[in-house]
ZAKE-523545 format. One record per residue: x, y, z of N, C-alpha, C in turn; residue in one letter. Coordinates in nm, 2 decimals. Example, Ala and Ser with C-alpha at 12.3 -4.5 7.8 and 13.67 -1.06 7.14 Angstrom:
<tifis>
     n_u     n_v     n_w    ca_u    ca_v    ca_w     c_u     c_v     c_w  resn
    1.32   -0.57    0.78    1.23   -0.45    0.78    1.32   -0.33    0.78     A
    1.28   -0.22    0.71    1.37   -0.11    0.71    1.29    0.00    0.79     S
</tifis>
This chain:
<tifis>
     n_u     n_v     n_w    ca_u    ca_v    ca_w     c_u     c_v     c_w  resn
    0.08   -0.12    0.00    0.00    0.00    0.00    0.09    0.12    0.00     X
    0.14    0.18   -0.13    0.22    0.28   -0.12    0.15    0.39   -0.07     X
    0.22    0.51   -0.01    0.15    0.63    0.04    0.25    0.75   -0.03     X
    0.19    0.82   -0.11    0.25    0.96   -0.17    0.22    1.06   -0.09     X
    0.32    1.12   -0.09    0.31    1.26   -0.04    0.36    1.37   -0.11     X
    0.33    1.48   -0.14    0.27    1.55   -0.21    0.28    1.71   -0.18     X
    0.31    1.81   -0.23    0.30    1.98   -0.14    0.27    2.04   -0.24     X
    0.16    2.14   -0.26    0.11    2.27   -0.30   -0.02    2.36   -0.28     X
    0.00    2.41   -0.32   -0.05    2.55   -0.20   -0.05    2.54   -0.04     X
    0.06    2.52   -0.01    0.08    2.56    0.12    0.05    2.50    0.21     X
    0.00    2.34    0.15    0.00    2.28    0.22    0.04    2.08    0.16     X
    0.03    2.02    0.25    0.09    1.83    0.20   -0.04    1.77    0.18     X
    0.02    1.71    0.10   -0.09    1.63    0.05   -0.06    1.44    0.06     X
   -0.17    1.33    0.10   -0.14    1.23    0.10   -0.19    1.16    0.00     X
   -0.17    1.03   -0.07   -0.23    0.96   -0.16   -0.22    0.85   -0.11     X
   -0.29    0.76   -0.09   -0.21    0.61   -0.09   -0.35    0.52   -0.14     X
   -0.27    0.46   -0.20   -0.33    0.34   -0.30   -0.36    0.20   -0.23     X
   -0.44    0.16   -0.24   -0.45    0.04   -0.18   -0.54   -0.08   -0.28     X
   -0.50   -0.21   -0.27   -0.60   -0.29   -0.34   -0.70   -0.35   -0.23     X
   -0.84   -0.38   -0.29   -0.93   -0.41   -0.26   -1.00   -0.56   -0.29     X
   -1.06   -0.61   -0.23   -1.14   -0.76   -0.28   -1.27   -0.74   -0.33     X
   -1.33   -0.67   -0.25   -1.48   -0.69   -0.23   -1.56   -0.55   -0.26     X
   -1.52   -0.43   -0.15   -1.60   -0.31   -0.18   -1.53   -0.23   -0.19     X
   -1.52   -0.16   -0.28   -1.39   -0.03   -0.31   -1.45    0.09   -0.23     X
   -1.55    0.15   -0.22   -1.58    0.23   -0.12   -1.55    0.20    0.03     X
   -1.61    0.12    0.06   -1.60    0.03    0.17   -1.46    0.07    0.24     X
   -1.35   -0.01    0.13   -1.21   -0.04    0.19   -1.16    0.08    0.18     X
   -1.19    0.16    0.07   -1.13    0.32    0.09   -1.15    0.42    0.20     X
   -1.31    0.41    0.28   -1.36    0.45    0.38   -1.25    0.43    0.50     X
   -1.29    0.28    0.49   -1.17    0.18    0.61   -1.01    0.23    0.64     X
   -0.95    0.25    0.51   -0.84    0.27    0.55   -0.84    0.48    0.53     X
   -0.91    0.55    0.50   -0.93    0.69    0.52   -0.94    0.70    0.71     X
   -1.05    0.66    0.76   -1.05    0.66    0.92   -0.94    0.62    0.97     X
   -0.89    0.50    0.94   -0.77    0.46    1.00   -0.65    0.54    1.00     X
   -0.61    0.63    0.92   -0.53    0.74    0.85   -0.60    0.85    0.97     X
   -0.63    0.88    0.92   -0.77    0.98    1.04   -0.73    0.95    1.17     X
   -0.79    0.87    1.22   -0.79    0.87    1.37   -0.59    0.80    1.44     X
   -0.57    0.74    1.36   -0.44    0.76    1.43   -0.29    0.85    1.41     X
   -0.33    0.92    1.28   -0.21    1.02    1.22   -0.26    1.12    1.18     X
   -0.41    1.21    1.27   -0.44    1.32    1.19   -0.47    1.33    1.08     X
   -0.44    1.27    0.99   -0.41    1.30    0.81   -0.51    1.26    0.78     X
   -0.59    1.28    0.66   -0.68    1.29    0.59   -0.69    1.24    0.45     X
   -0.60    1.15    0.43   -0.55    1.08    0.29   -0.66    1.06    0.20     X
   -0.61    1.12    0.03   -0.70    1.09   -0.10   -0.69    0.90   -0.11     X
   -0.77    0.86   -0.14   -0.76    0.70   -0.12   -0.82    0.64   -0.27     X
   -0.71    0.53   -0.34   -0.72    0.47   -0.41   -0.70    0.35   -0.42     X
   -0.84    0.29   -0.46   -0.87    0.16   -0.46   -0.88    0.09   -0.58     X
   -0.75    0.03   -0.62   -0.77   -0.03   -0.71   -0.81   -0.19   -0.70     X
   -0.83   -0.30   -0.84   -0.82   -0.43   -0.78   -0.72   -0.51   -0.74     X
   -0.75   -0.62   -0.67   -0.64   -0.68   -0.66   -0.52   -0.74   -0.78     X
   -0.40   -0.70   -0.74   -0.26   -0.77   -0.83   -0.27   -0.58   -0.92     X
   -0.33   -0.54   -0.93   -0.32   -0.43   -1.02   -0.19   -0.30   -0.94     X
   -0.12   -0.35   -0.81   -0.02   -0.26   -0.80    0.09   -0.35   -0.79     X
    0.20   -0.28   -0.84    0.36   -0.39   -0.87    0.38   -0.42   -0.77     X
    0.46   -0.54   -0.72    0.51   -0.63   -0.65    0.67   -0.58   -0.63     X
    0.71   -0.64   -0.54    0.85   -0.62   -0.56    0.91   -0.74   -0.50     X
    1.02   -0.81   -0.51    1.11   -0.90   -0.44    1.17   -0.87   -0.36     X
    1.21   -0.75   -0.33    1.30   -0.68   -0.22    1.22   -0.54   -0.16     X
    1.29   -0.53   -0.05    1.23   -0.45    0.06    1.12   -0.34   -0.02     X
    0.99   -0.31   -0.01    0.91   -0.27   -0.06    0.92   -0.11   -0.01     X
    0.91    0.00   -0.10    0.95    0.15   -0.07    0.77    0.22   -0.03     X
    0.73    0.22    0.09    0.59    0.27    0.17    0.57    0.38    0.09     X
    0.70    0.44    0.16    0.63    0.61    0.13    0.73    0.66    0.01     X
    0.66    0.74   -0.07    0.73    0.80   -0.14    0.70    0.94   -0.14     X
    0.76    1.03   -0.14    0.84    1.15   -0.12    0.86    1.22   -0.29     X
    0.71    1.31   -0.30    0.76    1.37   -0.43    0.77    1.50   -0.42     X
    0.76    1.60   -0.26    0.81    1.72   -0.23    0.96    1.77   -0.28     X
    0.91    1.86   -0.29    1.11    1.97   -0.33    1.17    2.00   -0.27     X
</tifis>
């Protein structure tokens, strides 16, 4: 579940993508609260299907960092 982070207008921005099984609202909801209630943040949430985000063999990069 990568998480982007993001800056303009003066303020950060989160993204994080996540795949889903069953209800894409649902699981977008789920992990927005969860974001919410334990880190403040307020993350844009994308639910794609499952297998539709790359894989990796080696240590998987969470957050990525596209600020200046």
């Amino acid at each position: 579940m990568p998480m982007h982070v993001t800056s303009g207008s003066g303020s950060e921005n989160v993204t994080v993508e996540a795949e889903g099984r069953v209800s894409f609202d649902k699981t977008g909801d789920t992990i927005r609260e969860l974001f919410k209630s334990k880190l403040s943040v307020t993350p844009k949430i994308t639910v794609v299907p499952v297998g539709t985000l790359p894989r990796t063999e080696k240590k998987a990069k969470r957050v990525i960092d596209h600020r200046e």
